[in-house]
N, C-alpha and C positions, 0 to 999 in steps of 0.2 A: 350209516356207512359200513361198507362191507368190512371185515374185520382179515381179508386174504390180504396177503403183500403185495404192493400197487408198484408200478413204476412212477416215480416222481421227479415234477420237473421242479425247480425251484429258483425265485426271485420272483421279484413283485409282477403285479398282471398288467399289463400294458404297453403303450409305444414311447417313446419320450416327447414332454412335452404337456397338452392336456387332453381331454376329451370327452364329449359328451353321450351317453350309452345309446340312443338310437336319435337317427334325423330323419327326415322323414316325413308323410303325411301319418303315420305310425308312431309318431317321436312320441314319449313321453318327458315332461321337461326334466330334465336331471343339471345337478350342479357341474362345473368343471372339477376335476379328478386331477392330479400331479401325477403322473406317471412315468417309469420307468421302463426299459425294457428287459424282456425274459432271455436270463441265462438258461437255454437251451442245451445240455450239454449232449446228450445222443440224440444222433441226424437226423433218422429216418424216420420212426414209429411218432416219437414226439413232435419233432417239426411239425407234420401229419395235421396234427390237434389242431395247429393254426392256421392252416394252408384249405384243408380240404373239408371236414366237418363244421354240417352247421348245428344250430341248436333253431326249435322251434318256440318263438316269443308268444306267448298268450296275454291275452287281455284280461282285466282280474276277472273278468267274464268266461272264461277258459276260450275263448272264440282266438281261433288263429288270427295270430296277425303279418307274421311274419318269417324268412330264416336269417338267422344271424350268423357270423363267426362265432365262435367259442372265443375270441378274444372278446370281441363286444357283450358277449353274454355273462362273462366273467366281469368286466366292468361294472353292469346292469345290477347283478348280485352284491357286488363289494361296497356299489352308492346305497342300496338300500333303495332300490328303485324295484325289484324283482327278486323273486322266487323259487330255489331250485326245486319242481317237481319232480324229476324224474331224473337222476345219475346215469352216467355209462357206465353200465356193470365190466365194462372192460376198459374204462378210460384209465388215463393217469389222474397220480393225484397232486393238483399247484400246489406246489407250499409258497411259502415268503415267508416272513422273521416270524410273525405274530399269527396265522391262521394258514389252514389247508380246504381246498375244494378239490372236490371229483369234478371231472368236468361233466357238465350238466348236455342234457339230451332233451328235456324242456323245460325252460322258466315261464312264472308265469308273472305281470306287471300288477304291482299295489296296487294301484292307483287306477282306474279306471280311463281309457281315451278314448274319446271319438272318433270312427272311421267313417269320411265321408263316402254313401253309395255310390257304388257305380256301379250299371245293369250289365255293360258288354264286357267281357272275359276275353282280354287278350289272347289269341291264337297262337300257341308259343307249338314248336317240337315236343318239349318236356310233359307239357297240357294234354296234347294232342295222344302221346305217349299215354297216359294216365288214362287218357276218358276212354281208351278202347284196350284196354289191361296188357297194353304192352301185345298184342295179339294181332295177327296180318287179316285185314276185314273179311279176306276173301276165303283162307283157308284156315283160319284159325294157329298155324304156326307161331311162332316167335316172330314180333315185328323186329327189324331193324331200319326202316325208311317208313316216309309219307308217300304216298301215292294220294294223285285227283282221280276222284272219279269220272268227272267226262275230265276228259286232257284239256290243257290250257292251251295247246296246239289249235282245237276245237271247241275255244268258248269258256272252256269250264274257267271256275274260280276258286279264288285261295280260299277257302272261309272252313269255317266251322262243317257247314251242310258237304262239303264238296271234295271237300280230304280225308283219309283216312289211314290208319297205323299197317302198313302191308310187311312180307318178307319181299325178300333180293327175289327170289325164284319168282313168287306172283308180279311183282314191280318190273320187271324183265319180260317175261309173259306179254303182259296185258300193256305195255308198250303205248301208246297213242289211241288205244282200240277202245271202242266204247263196251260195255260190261256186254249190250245186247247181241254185238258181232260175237263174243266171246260164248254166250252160253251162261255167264257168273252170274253169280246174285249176291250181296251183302248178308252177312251175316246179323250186322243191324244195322239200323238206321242212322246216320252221323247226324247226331243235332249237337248246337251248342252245347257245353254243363254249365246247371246253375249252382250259385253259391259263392258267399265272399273266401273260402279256402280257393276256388279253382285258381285265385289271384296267386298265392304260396307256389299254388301246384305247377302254374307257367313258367315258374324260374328256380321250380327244385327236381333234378331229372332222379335221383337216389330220396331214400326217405327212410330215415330211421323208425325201426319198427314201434317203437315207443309214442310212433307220432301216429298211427292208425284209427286210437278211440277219437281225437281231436280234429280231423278230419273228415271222417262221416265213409260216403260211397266211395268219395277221389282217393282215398287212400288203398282200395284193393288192388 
C-alpha cells in the first residue's frame, strides 16, 4: 500500500442486512455477511466510489469475468472469497474498527468457477463502441453514434455485420444513403468480436486502465 495520505472513508463495508459477494451465472458460492452501512461523510469524491466505479472480477484463472461495484468487491475480499490485484493508486482508503482497504481496480476469485460458453456476443452500444476503438468507420474521427451501413429505412440490419461506430458529421451526411451513392468506403470491415471478455466489454462503456492486460484486443 501506497505510503502518501489517502482520503478515508470509514465504517464497516456494506448495506444493512446480509449479502452474498456475486449472483449470477458468475457467482461464486459465498457465505452470508451481516452488514452495515457506510458512514460516508464527504459527498462527492467518496460517494463516487460506490455510485460509479467498477472493479474488474477475475476467475483464479485471471480470465475476466465480470464488473462489479466496489461495494460488492469489497464484500468479495472481506469473505475471503477474492483477491486484491491491483489498487486504485488514487482511491480512498475503507477503514472500520479492525482493518483498512484501498479500493481495489481488480480482484481476482480463490476458487475457481465455471462459465457456461456462449458463442454470440450481445450487440450492445458500449461493444460496439470498443470493437471499432471509439473511431467513426467512415472518417476515422471520434465516434459519438452508431450508424447502419445500408439504412434500415432500405433493408439493412441491426447486427454486428451492418453497424458501425460513426461521428455526428458522417451520421448526418450519409443519412438513408447507401455508402455507393456516397463515394465512401469503410475503413474496415464490421464483423462480430470473438471472445468471453467482449461479454464484460457490452455492459462497461469506461474501463479502467488497469484492466487492459486482462482483456486482450477489446481493451484498446
Amino acid at each position: 500500500m501506497s505510503q502518501r495520505k489517502r482520503n478515508r472513508v470509514r465504517g464497516n463495508f456494506g448495506t444493512a442486512g446480509t449479502a452474498t459477494a456475486v449472483s449470477g451465472p458468475t457467482a461464486a458460492p459465498t457465505a452470508a455477511v451481516p452488514l452495515h452501512s457506510v458512514d460516508v461523510r464527504s459527498a462527492s469524491n467518496e460517494l463516487s466510489v460506490w455510485t460509479r466505479r467498477r472493479v474488474l472480477l477475475l476467475n483464479s484463472t485471471y480470465e475476466p469475468l465480470t464488473a462489479l461495484t466496489v461495494r460488492r468487491a469489497i464484500v468479495m475480499v472481506l469473505c475471503g472469497k477474492a483477491d486484491i490485484v491491483h489498487e486504485d493508486p488514487t482511491g480512498p482508503e475503507l477503514c472500520s474498527a479492525t482493518r483498512a482497504i484501498v479500493v481495489p481496480t481488480v480482484i481476482r476469485l480463490r476458487s475457481y468457477v465455471r462459465v457456461p460458453y456462449r458463442a454470440m456476443v450481445p450487440m450492445t452500444r458500449a461493444a460496439l463502441m470498443h470493437r471499432d476503438r471509439f473511431r467513426c468507420a467512415y472518417c476515422g474521427a471520434k465516434a459519438d453514434t452508431v450508424d447502419h451501413v445500408v439504412p434500415r429505412s432500405r433493408g439493412g440490419e441491426h447486427s454486428w455485420e451492418n453497424c458501425v461506430a460513426a461521428c455526428a458529421t458522417c451520421n448526418h451526411r450519409k443519412a438513408d444513403r447507401m455508402l455507393s451513392e456516397l463515394g465512401w468506403t469503410l475503413r474496415t470491415t464490421p464483423l462480430p468480436p470473438k471472445g468471453q471478455h467482449w461479454r464484460l466489454l457490452s455492459t462497461v462503456k469506461e474501463l479502467d486502465p488497469a484492466w487492459a492486460r486482462y482483456l486482450g484486443e477489446g481493451a484498446a
